[in-house]
N, C-alpha and C positions, 0 to 999 in steps of 0.2 A: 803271239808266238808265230812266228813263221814257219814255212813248209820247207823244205830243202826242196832244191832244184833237182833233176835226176841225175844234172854232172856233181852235183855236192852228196848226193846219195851213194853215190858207184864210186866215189872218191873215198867216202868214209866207210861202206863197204871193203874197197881194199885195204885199206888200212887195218880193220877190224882182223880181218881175217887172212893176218900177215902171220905163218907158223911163228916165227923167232921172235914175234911180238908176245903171240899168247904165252908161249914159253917160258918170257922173260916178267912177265907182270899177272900170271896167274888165270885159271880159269875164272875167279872169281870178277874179276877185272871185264874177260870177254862178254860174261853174261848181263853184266851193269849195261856194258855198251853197245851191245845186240838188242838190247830191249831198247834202248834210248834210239835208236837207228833204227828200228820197225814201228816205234809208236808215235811218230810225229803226225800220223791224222787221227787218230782217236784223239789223242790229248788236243788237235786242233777243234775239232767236235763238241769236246768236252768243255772245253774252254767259252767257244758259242753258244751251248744251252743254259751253264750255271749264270745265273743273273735276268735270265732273259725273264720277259716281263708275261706276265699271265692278267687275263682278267680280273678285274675286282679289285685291283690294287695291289695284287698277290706277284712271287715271283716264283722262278727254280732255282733250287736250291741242291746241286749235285755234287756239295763239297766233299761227301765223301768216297767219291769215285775219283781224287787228286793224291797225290803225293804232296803236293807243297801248301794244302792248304790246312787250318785247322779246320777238323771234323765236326758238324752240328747235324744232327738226325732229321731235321725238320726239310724235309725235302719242298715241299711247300708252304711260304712263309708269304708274312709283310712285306712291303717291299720300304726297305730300311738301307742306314748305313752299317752294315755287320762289319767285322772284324778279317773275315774270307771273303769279301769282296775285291775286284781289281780294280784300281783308280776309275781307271775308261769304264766300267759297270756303274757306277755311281752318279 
């Protein structure tokens, strides 16, 4: 997942926070895409630790700290082909 640039950042910034845009498509709409426009390094973060490899053969397992992934509680696991894995983790 890539990072935005700070000219793609301050770009989708003004877009975001265009009065006659929120107006027209809803508070509910601004706060999907305020959060989607502030969480591009956590979720980049997030992204680098699920999978990553631990001693013993063991991995991490932070699927449930995603939105798009399905949830398994087992924060550390085998290290396996699961179903929450992303291809490049494998």
């Amino acid at each position: 997942m890539p990072i935005k640039s700070w000219s793609e950042f301050k770009q989708d910034a003004i877009e975001l926070f265009d009065l006659k845009r929120i107006k027209k498509k809803g508070i509910g709409w601004f706060w999907r895409n305020f959060q989607n426009l502030i969480d591009d390094y956590p979720d980049y973060i997030k992204e680098r630790m699920h999978g990553a490899h631990l001693p013993f053969g063991l991995e991490l397992n932070i699927s449930f700290l995603m939105k798009n992934r399905k949830t398994t509680w087992d924060i550390i696991r085998k290290r396996g082909d699961y179903p929450n894995e992303d291809p490049e983790d494998l």
